[in-house]
DSSP file (Angstrom, degrees, kcal/mol; ACC not computed):
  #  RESIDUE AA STRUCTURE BP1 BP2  ACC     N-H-->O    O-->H-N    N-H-->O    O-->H-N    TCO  KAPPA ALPHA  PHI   PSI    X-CA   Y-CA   Z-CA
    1    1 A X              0   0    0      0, 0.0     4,-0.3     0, 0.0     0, 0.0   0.000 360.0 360.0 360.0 172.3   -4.3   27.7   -0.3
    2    2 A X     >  +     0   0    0      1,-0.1     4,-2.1     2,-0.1     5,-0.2   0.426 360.0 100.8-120.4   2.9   -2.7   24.7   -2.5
    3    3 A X  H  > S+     0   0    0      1,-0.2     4,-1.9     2,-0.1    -1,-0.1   0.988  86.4  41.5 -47.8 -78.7    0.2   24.6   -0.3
    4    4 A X  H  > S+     0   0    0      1,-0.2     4,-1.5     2,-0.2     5,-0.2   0.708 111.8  48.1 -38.1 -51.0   -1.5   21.4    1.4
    5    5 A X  H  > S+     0   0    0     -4,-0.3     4,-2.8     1,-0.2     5,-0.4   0.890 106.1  56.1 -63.6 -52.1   -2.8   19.4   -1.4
    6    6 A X  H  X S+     0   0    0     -4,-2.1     4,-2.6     1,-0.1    -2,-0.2   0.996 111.6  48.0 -45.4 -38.1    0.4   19.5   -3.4
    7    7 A X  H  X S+     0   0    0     -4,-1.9     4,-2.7     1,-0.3    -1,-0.1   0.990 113.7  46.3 -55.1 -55.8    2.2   17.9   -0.2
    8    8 A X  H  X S+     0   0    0     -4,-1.5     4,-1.1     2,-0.2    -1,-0.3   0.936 110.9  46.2 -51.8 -39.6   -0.3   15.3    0.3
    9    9 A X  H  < S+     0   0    0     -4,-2.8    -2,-0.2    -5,-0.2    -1,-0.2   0.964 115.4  51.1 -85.8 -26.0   -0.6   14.1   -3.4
   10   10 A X  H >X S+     0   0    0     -4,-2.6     4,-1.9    -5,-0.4     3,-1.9   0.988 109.6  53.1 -46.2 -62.9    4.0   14.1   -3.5
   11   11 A X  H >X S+     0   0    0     -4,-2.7     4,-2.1     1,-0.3     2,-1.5   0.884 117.2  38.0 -80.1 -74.7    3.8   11.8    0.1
   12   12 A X  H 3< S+     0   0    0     -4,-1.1    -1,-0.3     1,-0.3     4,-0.3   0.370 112.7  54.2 -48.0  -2.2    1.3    9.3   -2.1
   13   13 A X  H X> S+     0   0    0     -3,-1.9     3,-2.5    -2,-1.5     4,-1.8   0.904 111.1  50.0-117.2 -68.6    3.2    9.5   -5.3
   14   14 A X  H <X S+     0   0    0     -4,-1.9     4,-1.9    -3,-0.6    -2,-0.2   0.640 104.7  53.0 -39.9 -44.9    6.1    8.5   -3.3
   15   15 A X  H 3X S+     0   0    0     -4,-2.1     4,-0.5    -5,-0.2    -1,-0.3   0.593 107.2  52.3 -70.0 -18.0    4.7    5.7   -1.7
   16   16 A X  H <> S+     0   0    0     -3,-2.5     4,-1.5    -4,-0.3    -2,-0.3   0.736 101.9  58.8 -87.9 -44.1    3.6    4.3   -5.0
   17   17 A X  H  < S+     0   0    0     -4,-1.8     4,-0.3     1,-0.2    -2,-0.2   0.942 109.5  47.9 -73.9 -39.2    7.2    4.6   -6.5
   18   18 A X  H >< S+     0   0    0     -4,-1.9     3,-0.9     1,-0.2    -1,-0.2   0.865 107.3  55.9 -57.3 -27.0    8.5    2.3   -3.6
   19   19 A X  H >< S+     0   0    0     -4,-0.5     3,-0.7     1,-0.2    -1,-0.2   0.984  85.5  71.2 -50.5 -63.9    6.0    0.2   -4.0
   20   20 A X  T 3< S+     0   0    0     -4,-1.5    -1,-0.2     1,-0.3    -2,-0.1   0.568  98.6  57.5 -27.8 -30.3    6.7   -0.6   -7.9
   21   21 A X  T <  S+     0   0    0     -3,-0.9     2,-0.4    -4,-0.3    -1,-0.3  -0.336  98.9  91.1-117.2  34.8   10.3   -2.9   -6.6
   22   22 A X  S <  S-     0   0    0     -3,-0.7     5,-0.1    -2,-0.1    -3,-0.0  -0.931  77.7-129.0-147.4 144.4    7.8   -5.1   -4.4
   23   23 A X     >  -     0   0    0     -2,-0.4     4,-1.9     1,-0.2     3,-0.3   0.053  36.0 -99.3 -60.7-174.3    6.1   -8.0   -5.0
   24   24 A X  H  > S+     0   0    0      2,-0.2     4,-0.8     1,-0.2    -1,-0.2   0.610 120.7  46.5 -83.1   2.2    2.6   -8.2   -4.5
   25   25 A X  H  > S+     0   0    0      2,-0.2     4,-0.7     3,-0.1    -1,-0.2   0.483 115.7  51.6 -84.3 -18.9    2.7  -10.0   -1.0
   26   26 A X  H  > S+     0   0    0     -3,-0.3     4,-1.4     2,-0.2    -2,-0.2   0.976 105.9  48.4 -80.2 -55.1    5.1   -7.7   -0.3
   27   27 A X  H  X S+     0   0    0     -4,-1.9     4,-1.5     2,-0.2    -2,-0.2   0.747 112.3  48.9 -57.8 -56.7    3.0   -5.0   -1.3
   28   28 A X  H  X S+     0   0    0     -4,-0.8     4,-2.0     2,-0.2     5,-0.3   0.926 109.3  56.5 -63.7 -47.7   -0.2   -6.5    0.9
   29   29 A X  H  X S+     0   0    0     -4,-0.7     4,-3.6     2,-0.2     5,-0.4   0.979 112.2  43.4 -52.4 -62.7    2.4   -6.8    4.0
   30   30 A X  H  X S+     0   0    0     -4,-1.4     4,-1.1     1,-0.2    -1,-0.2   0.816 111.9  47.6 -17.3 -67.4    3.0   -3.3    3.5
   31   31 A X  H ><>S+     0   0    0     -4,-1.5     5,-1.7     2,-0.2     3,-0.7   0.981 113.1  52.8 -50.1 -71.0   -0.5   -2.4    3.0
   32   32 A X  H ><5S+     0   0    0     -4,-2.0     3,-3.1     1,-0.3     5,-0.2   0.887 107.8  48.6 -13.6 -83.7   -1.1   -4.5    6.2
   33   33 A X  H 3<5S+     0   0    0     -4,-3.6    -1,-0.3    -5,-0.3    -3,-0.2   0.843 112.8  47.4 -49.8 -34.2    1.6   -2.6    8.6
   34   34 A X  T <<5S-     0   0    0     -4,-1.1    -1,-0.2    -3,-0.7    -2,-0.2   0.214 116.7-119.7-106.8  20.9    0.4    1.0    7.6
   35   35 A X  T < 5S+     0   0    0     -3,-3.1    -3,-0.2     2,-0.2    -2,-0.1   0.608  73.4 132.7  21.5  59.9   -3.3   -0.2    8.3
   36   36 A X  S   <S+     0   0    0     -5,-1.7     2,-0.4     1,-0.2    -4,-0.2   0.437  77.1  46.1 -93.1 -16.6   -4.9    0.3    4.9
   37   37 A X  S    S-     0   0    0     -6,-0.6    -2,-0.2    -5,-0.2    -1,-0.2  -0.890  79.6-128.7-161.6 147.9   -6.2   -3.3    5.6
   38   38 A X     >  -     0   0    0     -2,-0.4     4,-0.6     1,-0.1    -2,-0.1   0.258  35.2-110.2 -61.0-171.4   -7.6   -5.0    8.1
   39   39 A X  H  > S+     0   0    0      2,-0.2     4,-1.6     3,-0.1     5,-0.3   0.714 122.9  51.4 -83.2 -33.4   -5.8   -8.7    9.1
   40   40 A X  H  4 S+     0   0    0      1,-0.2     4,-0.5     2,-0.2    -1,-0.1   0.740 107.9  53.0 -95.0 -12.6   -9.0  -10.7    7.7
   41   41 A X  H  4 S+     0   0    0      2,-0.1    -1,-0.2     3,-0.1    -2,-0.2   0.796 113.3  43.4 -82.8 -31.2   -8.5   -8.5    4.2
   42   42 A X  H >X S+     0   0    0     -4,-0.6     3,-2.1     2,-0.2     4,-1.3   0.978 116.0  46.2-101.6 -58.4   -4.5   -9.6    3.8
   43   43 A X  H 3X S+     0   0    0     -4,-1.6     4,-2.6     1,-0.3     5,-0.2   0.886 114.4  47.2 -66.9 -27.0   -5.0  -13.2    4.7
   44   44 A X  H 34 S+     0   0    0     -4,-0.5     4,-0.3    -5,-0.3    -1,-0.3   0.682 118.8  37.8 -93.7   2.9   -7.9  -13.6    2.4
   45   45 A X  H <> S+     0   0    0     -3,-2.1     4,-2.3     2,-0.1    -1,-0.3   0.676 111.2  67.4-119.3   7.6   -6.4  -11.9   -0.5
   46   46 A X  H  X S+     0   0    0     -4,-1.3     4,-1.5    -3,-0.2     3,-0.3   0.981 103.8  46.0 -51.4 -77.5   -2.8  -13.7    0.5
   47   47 A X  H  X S+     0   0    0     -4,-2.6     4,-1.3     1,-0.2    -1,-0.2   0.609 108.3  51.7 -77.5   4.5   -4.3  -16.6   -0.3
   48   48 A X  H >4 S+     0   0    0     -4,-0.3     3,-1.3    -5,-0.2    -1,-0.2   0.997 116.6  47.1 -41.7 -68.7   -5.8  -15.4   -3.7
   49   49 A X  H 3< S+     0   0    0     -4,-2.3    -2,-0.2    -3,-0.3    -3,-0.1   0.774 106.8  55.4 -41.0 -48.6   -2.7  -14.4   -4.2
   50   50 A X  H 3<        0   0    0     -4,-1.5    -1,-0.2     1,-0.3    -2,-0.1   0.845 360.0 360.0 -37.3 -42.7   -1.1  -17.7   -3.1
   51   51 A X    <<        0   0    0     -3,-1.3    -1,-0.3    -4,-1.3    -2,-0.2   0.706 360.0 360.0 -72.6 360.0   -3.0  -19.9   -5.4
């Protein structure tokens, strides 16, 4: 049934339109808390970011 998939691909959709109002450190902090990346993956693309 497609019941499931629609649900799933709205919750991501969603999450992507909050995103759009955050900077990109914000964005990695984010990423970070909802453990789509590890702690050694957000410091070392922090400071990419940083520079």
């Amino acid at each position: 049934m497609s019941c499931c998939g629609s649900s799933n691909k709205n919750k991501n959709q969603n999450k992507s339109s909050k995103n759009l109002n955050l900077t990109p450190i914000e964005q990695l902090k984010v990423r970070l808390a909802q453990g789509d990346i590890s702690i050694e993956e957000y410091l070392k693309t922090k400071s990419i970011l940083e520079q």
